[in-house]
MIGULUM-47694 format. One record per residue (C-alpha): residue number from 1; residue in three letters; x, y, z. Coordinates in Angstrom, 2 decimals, decimal comma, always signed. Layout:
BEGIN
<drenlum pos="NUM" code="ALA" c1="X" c2="Y" c3="Z"/>
...
end
This chain:
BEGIN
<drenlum pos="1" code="UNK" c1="-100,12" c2="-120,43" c3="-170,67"/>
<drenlum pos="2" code="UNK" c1="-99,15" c2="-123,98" c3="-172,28"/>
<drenlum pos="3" code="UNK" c1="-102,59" c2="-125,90" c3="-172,44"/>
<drenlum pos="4" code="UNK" c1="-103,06" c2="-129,10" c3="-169,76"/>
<drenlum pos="5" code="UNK" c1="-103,85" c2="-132,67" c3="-170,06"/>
<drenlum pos="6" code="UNK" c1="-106,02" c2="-134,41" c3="-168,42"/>
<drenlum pos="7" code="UNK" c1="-104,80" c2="-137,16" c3="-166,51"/>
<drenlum pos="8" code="UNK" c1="-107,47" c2="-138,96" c3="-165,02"/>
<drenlum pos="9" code="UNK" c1="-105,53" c2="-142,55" c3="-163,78"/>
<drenlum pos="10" code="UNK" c1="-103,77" c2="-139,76" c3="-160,90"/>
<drenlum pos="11" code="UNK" c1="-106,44" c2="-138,19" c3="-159,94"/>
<drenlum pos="12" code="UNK" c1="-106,94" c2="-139,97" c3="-156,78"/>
<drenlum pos="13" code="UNK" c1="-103,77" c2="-140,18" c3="-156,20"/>
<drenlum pos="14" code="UNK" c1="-102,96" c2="-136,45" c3="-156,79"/>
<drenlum pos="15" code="UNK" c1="-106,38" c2="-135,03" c3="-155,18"/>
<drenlum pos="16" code="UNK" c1="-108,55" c2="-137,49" c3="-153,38"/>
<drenlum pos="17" code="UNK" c1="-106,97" c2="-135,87" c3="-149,94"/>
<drenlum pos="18" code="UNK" c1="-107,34" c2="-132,32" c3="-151,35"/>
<drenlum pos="19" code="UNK" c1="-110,92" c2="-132,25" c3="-152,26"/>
<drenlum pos="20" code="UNK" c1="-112,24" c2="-134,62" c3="-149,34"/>
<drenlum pos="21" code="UNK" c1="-110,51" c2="-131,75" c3="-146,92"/>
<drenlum pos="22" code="UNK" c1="-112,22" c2="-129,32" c3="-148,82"/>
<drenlum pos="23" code="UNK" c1="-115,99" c2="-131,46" c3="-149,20"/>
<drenlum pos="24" code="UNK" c1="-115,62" c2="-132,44" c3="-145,53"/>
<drenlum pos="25" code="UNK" c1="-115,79" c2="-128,51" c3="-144,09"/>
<drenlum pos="26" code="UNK" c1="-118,53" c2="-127,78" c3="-145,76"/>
<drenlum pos="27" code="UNK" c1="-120,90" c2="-130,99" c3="-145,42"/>
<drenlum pos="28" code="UNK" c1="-119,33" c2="-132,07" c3="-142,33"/>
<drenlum pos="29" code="UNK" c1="-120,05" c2="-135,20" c3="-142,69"/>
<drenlum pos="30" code="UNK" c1="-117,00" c2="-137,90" c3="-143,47"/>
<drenlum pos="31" code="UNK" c1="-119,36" c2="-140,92" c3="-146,30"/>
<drenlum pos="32" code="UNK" c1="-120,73" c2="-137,68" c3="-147,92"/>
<drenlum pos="33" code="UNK" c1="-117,97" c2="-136,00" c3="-148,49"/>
<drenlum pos="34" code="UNK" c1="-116,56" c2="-139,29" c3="-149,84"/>
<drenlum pos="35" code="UNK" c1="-119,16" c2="-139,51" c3="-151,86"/>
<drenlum pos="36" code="UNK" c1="-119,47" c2="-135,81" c3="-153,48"/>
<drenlum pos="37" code="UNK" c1="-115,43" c2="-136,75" c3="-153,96"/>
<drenlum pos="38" code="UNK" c1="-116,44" c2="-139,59" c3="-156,17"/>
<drenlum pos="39" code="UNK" c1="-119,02" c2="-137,49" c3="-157,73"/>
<drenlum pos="40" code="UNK" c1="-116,84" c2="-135,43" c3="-158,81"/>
<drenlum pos="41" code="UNK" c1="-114,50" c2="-138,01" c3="-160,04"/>
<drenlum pos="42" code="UNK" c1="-116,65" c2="-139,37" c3="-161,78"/>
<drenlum pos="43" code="UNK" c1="-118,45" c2="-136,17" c3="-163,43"/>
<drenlum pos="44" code="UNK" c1="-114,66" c2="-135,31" c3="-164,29"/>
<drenlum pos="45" code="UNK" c1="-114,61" c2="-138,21" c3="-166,35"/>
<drenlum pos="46" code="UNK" c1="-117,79" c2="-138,11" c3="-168,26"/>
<drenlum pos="47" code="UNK" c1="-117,47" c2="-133,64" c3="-169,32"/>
<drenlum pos="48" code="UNK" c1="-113,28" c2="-134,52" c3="-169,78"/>
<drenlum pos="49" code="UNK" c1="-114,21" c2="-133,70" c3="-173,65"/>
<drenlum pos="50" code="UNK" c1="-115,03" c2="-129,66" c3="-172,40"/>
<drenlum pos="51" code="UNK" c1="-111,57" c2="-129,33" c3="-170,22"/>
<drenlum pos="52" code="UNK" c1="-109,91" c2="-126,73" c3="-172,21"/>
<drenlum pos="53" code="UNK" c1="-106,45" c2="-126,89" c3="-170,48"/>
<drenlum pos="54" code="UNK" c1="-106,95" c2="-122,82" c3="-169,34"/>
<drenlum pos="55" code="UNK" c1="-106,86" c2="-124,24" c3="-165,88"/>
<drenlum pos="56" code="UNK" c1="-104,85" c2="-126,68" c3="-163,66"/>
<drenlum pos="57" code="UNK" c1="-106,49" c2="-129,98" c3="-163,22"/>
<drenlum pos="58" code="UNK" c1="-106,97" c2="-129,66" c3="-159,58"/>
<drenlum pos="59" code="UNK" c1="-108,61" c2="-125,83" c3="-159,91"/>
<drenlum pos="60" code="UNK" c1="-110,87" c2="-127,85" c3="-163,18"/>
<drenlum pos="61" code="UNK" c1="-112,01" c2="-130,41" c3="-160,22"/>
<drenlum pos="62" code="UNK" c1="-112,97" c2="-128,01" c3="-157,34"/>
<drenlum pos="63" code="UNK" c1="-115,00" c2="-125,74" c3="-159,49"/>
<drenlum pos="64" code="UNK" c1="-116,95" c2="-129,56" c3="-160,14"/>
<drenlum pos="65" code="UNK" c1="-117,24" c2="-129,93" c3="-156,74"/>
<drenlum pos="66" code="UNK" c1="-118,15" c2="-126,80" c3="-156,27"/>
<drenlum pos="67" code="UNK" c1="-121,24" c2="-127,52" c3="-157,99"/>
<drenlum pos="68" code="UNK" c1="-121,93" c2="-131,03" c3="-156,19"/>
<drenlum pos="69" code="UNK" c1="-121,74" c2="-129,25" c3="-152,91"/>
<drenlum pos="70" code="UNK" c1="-124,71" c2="-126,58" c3="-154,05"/>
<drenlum pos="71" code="UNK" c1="-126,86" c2="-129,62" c3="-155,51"/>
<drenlum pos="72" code="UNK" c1="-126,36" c2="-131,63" c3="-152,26"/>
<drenlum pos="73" code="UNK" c1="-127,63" c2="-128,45" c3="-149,90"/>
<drenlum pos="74" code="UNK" c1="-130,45" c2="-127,88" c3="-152,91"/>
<drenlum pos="75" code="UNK" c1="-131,24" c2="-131,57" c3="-152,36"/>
<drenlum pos="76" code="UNK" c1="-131,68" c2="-131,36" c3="-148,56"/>
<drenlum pos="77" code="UNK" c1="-133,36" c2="-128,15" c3="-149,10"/>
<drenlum pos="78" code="UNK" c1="-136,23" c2="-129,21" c3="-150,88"/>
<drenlum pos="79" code="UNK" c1="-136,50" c2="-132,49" c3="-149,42"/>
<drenlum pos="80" code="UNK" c1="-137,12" c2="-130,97" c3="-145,62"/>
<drenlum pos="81" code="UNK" c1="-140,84" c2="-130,78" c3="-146,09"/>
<drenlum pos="82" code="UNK" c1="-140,60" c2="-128,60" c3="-148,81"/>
<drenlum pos="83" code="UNK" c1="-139,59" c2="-126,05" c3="-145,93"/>
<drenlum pos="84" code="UNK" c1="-137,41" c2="-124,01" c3="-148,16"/>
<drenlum pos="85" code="UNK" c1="-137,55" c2="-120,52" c3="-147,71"/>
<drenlum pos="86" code="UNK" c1="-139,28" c2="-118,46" c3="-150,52"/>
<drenlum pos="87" code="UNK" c1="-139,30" c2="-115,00" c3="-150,85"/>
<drenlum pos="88" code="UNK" c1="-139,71" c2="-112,20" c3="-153,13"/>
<drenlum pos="89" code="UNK" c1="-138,53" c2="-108,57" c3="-154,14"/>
<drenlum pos="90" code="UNK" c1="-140,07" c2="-105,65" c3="-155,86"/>
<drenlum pos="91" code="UNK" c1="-138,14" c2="-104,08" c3="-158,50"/>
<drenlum pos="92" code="UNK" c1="-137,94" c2="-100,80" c3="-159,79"/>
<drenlum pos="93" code="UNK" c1="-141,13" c2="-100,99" c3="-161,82"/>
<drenlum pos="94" code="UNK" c1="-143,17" c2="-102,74" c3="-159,07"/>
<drenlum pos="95" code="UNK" c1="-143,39" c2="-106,32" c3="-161,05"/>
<drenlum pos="96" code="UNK" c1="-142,71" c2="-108,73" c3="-158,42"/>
<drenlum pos="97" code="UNK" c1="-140,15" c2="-111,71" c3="-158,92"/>
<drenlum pos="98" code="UNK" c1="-138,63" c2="-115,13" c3="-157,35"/>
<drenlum pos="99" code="UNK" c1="-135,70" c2="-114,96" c3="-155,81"/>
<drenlum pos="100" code="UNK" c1="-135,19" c2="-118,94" c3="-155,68"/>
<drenlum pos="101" code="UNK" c1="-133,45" c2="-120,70" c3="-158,69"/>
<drenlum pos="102" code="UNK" c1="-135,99" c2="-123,47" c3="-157,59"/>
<drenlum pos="103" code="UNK" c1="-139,14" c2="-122,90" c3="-157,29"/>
<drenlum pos="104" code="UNK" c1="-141,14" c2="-125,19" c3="-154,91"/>
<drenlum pos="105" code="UNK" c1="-145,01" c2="-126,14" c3="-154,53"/>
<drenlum pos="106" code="UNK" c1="-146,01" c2="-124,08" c3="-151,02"/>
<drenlum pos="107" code="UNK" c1="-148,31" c2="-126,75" c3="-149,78"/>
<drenlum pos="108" code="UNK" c1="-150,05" c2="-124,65" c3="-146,91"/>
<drenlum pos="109" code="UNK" c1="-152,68" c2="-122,34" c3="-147,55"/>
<drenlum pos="110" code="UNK" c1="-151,49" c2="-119,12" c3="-147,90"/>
<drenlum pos="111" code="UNK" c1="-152,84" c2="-116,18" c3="-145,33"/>
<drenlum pos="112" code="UNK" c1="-153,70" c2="-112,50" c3="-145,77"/>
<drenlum pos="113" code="UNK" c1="-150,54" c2="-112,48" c3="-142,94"/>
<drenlum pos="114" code="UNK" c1="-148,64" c2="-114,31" c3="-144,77"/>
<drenlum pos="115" code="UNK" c1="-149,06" c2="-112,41" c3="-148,60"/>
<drenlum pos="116" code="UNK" c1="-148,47" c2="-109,15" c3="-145,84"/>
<drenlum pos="117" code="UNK" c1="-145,29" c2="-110,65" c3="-144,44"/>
<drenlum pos="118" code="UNK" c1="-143,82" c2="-111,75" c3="-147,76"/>
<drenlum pos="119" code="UNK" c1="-144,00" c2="-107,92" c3="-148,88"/>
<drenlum pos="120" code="UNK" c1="-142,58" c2="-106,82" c3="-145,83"/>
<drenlum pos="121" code="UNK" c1="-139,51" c2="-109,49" c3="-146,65"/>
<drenlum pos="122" code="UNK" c1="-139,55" c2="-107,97" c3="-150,28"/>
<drenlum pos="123" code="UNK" c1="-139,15" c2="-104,62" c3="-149,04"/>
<drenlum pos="124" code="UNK" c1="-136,90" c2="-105,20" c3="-146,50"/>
<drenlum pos="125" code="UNK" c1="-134,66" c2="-107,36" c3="-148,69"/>
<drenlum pos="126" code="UNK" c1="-134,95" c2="-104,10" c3="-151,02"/>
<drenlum pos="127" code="UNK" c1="-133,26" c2="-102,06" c3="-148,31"/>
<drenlum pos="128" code="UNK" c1="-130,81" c2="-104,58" c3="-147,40"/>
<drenlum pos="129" code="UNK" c1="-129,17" c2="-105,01" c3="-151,41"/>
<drenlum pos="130" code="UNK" c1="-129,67" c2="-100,86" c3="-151,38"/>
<drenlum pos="131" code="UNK" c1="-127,07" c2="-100,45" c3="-148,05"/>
<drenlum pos="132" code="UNK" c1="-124,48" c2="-103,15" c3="-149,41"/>
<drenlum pos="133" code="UNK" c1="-121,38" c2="-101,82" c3="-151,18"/>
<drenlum pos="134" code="UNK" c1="-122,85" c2="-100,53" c3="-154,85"/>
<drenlum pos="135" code="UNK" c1="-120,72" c2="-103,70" c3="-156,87"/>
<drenlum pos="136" code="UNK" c1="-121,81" c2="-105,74" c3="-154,31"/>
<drenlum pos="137" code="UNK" c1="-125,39" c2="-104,95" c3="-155,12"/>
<drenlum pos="138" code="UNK" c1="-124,92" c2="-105,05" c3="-158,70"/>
<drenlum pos="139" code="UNK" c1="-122,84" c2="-108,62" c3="-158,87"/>
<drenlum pos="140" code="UNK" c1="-125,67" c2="-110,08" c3="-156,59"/>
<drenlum pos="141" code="UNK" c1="-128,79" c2="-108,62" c3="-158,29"/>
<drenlum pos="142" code="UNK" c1="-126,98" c2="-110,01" c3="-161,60"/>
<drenlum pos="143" code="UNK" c1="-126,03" c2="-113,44" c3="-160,37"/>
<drenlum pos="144" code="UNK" c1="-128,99" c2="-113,87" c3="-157,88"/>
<drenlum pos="145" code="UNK" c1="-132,17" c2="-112,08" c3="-159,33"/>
<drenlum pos="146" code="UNK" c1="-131,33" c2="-111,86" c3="-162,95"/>
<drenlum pos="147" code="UNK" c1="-129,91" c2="-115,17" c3="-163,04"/>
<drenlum pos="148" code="UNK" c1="-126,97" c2="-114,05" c3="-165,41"/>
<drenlum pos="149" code="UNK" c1="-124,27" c2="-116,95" c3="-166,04"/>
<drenlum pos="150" code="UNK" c1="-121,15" c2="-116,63" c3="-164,52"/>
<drenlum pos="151" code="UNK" c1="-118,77" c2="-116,18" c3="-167,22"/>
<drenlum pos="152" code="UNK" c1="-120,87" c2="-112,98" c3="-168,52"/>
<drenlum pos="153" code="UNK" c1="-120,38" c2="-111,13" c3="-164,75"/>
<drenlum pos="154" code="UNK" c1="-117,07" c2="-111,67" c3="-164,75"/>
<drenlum pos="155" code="UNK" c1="-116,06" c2="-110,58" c3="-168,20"/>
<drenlum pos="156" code="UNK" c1="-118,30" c2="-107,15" c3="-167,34"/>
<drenlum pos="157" code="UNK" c1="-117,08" c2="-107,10" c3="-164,18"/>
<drenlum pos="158" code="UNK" c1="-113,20" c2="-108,14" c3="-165,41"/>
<drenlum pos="159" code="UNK" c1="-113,09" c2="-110,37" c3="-162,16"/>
<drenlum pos="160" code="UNK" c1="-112,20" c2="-114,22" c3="-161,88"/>
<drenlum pos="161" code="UNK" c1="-115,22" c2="-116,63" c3="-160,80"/>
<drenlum pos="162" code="UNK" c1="-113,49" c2="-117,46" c3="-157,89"/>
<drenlum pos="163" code="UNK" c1="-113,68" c2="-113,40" c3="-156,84"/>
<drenlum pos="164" code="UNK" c1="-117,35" c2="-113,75" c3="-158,07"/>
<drenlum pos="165" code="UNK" c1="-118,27" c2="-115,97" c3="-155,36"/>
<drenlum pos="166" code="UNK" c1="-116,48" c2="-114,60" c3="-152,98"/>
<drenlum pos="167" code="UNK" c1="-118,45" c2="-111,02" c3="-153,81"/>
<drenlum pos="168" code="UNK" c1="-121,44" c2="-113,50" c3="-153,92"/>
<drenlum pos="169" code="UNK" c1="-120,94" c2="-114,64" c3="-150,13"/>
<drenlum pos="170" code="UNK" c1="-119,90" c2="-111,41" c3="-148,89"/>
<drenlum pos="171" code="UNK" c1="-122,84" c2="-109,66" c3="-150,10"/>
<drenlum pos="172" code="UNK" c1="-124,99" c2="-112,57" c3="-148,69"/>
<drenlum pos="173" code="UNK" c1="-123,61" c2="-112,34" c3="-145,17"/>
<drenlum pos="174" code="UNK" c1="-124,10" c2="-108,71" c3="-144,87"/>
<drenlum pos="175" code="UNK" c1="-127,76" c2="-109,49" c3="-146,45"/>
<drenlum pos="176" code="UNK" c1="-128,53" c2="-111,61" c3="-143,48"/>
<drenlum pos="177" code="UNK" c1="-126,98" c2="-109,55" c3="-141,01"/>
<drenlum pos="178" code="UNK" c1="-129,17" c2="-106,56" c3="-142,44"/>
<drenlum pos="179" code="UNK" c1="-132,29" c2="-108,82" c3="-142,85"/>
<drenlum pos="180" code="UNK" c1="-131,97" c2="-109,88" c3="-138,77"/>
<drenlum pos="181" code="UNK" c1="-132,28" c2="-106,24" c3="-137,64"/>
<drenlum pos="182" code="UNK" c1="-134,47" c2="-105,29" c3="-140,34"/>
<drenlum pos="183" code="UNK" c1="-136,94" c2="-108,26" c3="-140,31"/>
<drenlum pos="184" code="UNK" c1="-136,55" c2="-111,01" c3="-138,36"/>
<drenlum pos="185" code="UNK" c1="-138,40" c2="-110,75" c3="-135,08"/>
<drenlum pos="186" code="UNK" c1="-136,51" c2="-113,04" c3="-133,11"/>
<drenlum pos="187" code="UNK" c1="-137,98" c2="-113,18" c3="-129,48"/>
end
């Protein structure tokens, strides 16, 4: 595959409508989808030295995106009262972990109820990765838990990153299905 040039004065022109359809169904929201466009215009711009050509231009730009789109939900995330969900699992030796890339400061005082209910999560969340398809499982526990980078799952698992996150999503949809009729006691 002949290696690709950057071309940065067409971006807009060549993208702008591209990645703004693609920002605006997942933010939903028309300025901040602009903005994550411009983002990741201008992030294009300043890491154009790593492009290594092994990718079209446009493909280069989403996977940027990509990224601005995670930090903006991590941003809202820990800025809604520090409400972000935290949970934990129990491996197979019984050391317990974070699930969270982020950790954040619980500012309530924790409970006997609540220490009780956070097990209960980290079993059930055990159960739940045990029923999902075994590479499922795997992919997530590597990407998720054991915080691997994505290059080294995909070369193991000879899959594209694109395939990785769709394994990713897949695995946590039929997480949360399994955690609602496992856990959640919705009344």
């Amino acid at each position: 595959m002949p290696e690709v040039e950057l071309d940065p004065k067409k971006w807009v022109d060549r993208y702008s409508d591209y990645l703004f359809n693609y920002t605006i169904t997942r933010v939903n929201d028309a300025v901040m989808a602009q903005d994550l466009v411009a983002e990741t215009f201008l992030a294009g711009l300043k890491s154009a030295h790593r492009f290594k050509g092994k990718s079209t231009e446009r493909t280069w730009l989403v996977s940027i995106l990509k990224r601005k789109i995670i930090d903006y939900y991590r941003k809202i995330n820990s800025n809604k009262g520090k409400a972000e969900v935290r949970m934990s699992y129990l491996d197979n030796n019984d050391e317990t972990g974070d699930w969270l890339e982020e950790r954040v400061k619980d500012l309530r005082n924790p409970t006997v109820e609540d220490d009780i209910e956070q097990k209960e999560l980290g079993e059930a969340l055990q159960e739940c990765i045990a029923a999902l398809p075994e590479r499922y499982a795997i992919i997530f526990e590597q990407k998720t838990i054991d915080r691997m980078d994505t290059e080294t799952i995909c070369k193991e698992h000879d899959i594209t990153a694109s395939n990785l996150w769709v394994i990713i999503h897949r695995a946590r949809v039929q997480l949360m299905e399994c955690l609602n009729k496992k856990w959640y006691k919705i009344d």
